[in-house]
N, C-alpha and C positions, 0 to 999 in steps of 0.2 A: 411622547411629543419630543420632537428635536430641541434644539439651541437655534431660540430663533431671535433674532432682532427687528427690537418696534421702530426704534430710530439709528438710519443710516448718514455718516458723516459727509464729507466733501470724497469723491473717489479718487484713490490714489494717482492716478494720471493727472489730474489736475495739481494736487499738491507736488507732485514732478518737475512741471513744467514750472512753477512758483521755484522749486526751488535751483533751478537750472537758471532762471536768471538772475537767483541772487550770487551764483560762481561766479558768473561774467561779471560784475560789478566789484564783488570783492579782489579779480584777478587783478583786475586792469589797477585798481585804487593802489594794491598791495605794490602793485608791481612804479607806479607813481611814487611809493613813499620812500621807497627803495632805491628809485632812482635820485630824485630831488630832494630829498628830506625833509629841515625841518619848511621851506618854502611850502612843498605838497600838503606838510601837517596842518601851515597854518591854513591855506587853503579850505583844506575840508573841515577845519571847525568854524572858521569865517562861511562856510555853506550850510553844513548842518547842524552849527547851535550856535550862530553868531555873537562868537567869542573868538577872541582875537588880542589877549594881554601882555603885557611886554614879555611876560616869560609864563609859559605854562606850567613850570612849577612853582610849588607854594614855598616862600620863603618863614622861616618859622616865624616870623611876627605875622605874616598872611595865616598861619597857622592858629597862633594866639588867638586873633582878632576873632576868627570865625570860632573858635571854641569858644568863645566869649559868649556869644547869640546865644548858647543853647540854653533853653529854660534849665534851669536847676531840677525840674522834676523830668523833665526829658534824659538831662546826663544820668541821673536814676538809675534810669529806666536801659539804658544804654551799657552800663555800667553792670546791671542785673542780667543783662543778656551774656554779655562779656565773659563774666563770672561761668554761666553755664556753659559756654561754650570752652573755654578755659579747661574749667573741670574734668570735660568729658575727656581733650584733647592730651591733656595729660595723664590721664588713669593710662588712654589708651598709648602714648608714646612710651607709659612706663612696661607696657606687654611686649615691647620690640626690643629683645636684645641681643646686643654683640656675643658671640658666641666662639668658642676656642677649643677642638677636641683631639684627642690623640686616637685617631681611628687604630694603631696598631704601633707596636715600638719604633720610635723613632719618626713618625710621622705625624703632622700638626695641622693642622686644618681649621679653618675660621672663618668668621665673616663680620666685616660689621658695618654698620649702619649711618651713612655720611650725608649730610643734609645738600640738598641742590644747592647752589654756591649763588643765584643770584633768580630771585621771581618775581615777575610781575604780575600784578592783584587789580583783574577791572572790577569797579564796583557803578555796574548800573545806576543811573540818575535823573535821564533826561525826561525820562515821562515821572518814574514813580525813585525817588531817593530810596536806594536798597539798603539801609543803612546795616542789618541784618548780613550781608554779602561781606562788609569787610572783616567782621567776627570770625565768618568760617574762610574765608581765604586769609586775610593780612595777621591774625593772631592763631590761626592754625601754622601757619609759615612759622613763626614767631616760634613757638611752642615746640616746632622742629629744630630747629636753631638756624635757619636759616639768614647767614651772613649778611645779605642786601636785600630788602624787601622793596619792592617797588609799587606805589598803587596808583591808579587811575580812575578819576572819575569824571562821568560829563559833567558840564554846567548847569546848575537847575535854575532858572529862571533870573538868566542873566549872572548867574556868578556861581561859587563850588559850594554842594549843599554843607551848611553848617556840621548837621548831623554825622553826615556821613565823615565829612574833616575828621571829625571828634571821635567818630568808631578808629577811623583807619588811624588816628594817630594813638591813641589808647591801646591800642591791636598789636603797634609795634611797626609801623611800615616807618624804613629810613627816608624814602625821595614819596612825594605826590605829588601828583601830576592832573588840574583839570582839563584833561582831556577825554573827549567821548566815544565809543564807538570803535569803528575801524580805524579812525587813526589812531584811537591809543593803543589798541592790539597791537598793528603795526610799527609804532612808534618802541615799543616796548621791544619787540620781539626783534626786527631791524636792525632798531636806532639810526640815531642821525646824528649831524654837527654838537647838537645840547642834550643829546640823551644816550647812554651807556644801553647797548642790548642788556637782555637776560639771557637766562638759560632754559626756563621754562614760565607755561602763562597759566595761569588760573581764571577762574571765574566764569558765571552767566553773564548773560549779552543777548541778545536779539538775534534774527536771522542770519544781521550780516554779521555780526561775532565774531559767532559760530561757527559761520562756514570760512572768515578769516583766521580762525584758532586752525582748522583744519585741511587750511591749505598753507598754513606754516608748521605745520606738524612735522617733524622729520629736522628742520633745522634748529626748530627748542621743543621741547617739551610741553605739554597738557595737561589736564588734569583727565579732561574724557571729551571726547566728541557730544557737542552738547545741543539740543535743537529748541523748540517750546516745551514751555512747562508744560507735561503730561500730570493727569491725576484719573485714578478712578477709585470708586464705592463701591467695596463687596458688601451684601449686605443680604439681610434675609427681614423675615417678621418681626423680627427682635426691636427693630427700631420704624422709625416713622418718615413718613417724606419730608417731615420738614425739614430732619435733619443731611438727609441725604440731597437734599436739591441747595439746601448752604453748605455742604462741602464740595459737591462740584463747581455752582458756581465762584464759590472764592477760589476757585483754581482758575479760570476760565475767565477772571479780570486779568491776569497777568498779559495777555493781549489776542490781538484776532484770529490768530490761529494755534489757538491750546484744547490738544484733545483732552475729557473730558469724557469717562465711560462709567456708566450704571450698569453692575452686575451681577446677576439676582436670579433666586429660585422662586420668588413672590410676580407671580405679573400685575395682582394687585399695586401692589409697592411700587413697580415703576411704572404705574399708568398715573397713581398716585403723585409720583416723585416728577414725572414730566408737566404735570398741572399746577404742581408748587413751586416748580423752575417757572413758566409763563407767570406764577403771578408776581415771586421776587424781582423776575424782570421789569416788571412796572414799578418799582419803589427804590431799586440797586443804584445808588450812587451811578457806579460804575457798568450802568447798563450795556452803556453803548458798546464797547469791548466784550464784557461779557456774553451778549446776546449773538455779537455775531460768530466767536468761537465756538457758542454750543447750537450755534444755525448749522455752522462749518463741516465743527469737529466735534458733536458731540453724538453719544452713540448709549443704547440701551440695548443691553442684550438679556436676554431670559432665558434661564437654564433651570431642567429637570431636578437635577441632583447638585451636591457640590464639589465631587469627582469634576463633577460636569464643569461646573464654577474654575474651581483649580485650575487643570487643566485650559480654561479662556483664558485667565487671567497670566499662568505662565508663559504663553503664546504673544500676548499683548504685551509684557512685559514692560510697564509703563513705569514712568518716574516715581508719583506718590502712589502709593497703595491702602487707602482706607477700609481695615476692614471690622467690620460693626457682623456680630454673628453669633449662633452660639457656642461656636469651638472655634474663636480666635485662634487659639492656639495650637490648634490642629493645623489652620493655615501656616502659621508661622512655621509649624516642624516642617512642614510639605512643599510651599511656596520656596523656589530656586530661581526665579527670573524677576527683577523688579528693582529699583533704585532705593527706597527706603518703606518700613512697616509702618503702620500707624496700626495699635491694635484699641479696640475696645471706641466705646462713644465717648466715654470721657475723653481722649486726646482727639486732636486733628492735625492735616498737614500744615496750617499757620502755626500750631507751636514750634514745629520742627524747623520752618521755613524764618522765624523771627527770635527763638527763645530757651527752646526748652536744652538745646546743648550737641544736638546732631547737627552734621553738618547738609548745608540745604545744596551743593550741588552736587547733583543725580545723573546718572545716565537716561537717556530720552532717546527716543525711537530704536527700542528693542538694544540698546548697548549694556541692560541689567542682562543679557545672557553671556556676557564675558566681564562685565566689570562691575564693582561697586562704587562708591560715587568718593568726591574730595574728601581727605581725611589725612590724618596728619602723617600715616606712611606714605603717603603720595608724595610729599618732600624730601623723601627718606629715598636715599639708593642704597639696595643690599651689596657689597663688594668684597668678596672671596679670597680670599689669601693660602698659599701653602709652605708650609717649611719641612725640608729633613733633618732632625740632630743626627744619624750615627750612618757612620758607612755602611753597615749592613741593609740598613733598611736604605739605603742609595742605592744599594745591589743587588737587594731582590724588586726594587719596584723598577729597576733600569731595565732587568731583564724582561719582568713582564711587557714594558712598554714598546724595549726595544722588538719583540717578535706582533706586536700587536701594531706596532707600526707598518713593517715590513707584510702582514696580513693584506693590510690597505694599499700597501705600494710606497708607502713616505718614506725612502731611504734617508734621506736628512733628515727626516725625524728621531728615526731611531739613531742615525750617530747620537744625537742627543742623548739619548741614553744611555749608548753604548759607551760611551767616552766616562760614561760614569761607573759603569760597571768595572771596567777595566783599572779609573783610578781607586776607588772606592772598594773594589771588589775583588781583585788582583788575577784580574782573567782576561786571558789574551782571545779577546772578541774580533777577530779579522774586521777589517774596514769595509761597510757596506753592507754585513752579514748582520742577522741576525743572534742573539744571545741564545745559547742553550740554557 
């Protein structure tokens, strides 16, 4: 039997044209915030999250005040997150280092590893407080050493969410800013009259983010081109639908257009796992998003083997990758396209996504086939250095260079060299010519 699918998404044509006019929205806004400033800024938060305070950012008694709200067992809890994320960020920032080597006498060679000079950190709020967002951007930054850390968050229901205050100032972020959406992208990445640009932007965000991270790309820096939350479930016999229809759907609350794929050698399993989706749908809090994501974008495919499996799943190359099987770790060796592992039943993508110390943003719509997702090298610029101690070695690499210039045609390049062979070297290199 082939690879065949029982449930087909929304067709690529349609999600096109969805996303063609979220360009045109983001152009015109961007191009609005740029011109006007903070006027345009205050505008579109006065439109879409009718907020409007003397000054969008938090002054640290606005700071206090709201750290204050948080239950004692939330800061915790907050706290505990923190920790894991910490943790990992530094094991891993201690794996990246400066390095200095003598390729051959007299010549020196290095590189090392200089934090971005100034980033701004959106941390999602206006539907669902990502409080989890500012750990893996504002204390990943942090952990990098990154000199100015900027964050931004929307207003959650009329003012800046506590919670989140409290991640992104415990994170380490210097300015906050309650602003939402495209105009704190913009605001951030711009600036205006009351806001200092950055140099590079972090974080999840929504469609229009997304595609405002990626139509300022080129004048700061990103972390990745980032679209909805993708998730899917490799899975075989090994496990059951229940559990496979609550890992999809808790990916599939994130909002109405998050793909969501069931991928499997059992067609038991996912005729099973599509009847235990219909019935969570009638009990899920957060139906109403979820249901229509996995109307949209959700997708069951059934495969023979797990050659066959692989093979989908690297093609698809989706943000979370759950997989539940009996050679997890076969996946793991094999699997090359995909934003983050989740291996075995015991974990899921909410620990990764809230707690357990990986950081939760991913590459989405096939970008795990060039990139892996935010992490604390991503703050990091590697920067190369070379020196020569001794005339000889000025004389024999001037020579090489000098004829390997003049190969390509760069006569000023090779004087470059030549000039050094000659002083260094004590060799009468005619001007123009290349070194014997």
């Amino acid at each position: 039997m082939a690879i065949r699918t029982l449930k087909h998404g929304k067709p690529q044509n349609e999600r096109s044209e969805d996303d063609a006019k979220t360009r045109a929205i983001v152009e015109q806004t961007l191009a609005d915030i740029e011109t006007r400033g903070d006027a345009a800024i205050r505008e579109l938060s006065e439109k879409f999250d009718n907020y409007s305070p003397a000054s969008f950012r938090l002054s640290q008694d606005d700071i206090d005040a709201l750290i204050a709200e948080v239950a004692p067992r939330d800061m915790d809890d907050i706290k505990y997150a923190h920790d894991q994320v910490r943790n990992f960020a530094e094991a891993q920032r201690a794996s990246m280092q400066d390095i200095e080597v003598e390729t051959m006498p007299g010549v020196v060679l290095g590189h090392k590893n200089i934090p971005v000079q100034s980033v701004g950190c959106y941390v999602p709020a206006g539907k669902f407080p990502m409080v989890a967002s500012a750990h893996m951007s504002v204390l990943t930054a942090s952990v990098a050493g990154v000199p100015r850390i900027v964050a931004a968050t929307a207003p959650f229901q009329g003012k800046p969410n506590p919670a989140v205050v409290a991640a992104m100032h415990m994170g380490g972020a210097h300015e906050i800013y309650a602003l939402g959406g495209m105009q704190a992208v913009g605001a951030m990445a711009l600036g205006s009259e009351t806001i200092d640009p950055v140099h590079m932007l972090v974080g999840p965000g929504n469609a229009f983010v997304a595609e405002a991270k990626r139509q300022l790309y080129g004048r700061v820096g990103i972390d990745l081109f980032a679209g909805p939350t993708e998730t899917m479930v490799i899975a075989d016999e090994t496990v059951d639908a229940e559990l496979c229809a609550t890992d999809l759907l808790g990916q599939a609350e994130h909002g109405y257009n998050s793909p969501a794929v069931l991928l499997t050698n059992s067609e038991q399993l996912a005729r099973d796992t599509m009847a235990e989706i219909d019935r969570l749908l009638t009990i899920l809090p957060t139906a109403d998003t979820a249901a229509a994501s996995w109307r949209d974008y959700g997708e069951v495919i059934v495969c023979d083997t797990y050659d066959e499996m692989l093979k989908v799943a690297d093609d698809i190359a989706s943000e979370h990758v759950q997989v539940m099987t009996d050679r997890d770790d076969w996946f793991l060796e094999h699997m090359t396209c995909y934003g983050a592992l989740f291996l075995g039943p015991r974990t899921n993508v909410a620990n990764g996504d809230k707690v357990i110390g990986t950081n939760h943003t991913l590459p989405t719509k096939k970008a795990g086939r060039y990139t892996g997702g935010l992490w604390v090298g991503k703050f990091l610029k590697t920067h190369s250095y070379q020196r020569i101690t001794s005339d000889e070695a000025a004389a024999e690499m001037g020579a090489y260079c000098s004829r390997l210039c003049m190969l390509e045609g760069f006569v000023g390049h090779a004087e470059q060299a030549n000039v050094r062979v000659r002083r260094y070297g004590g060799r009468n290199v005619p001007y123009g010519a290349a070194a014997d």
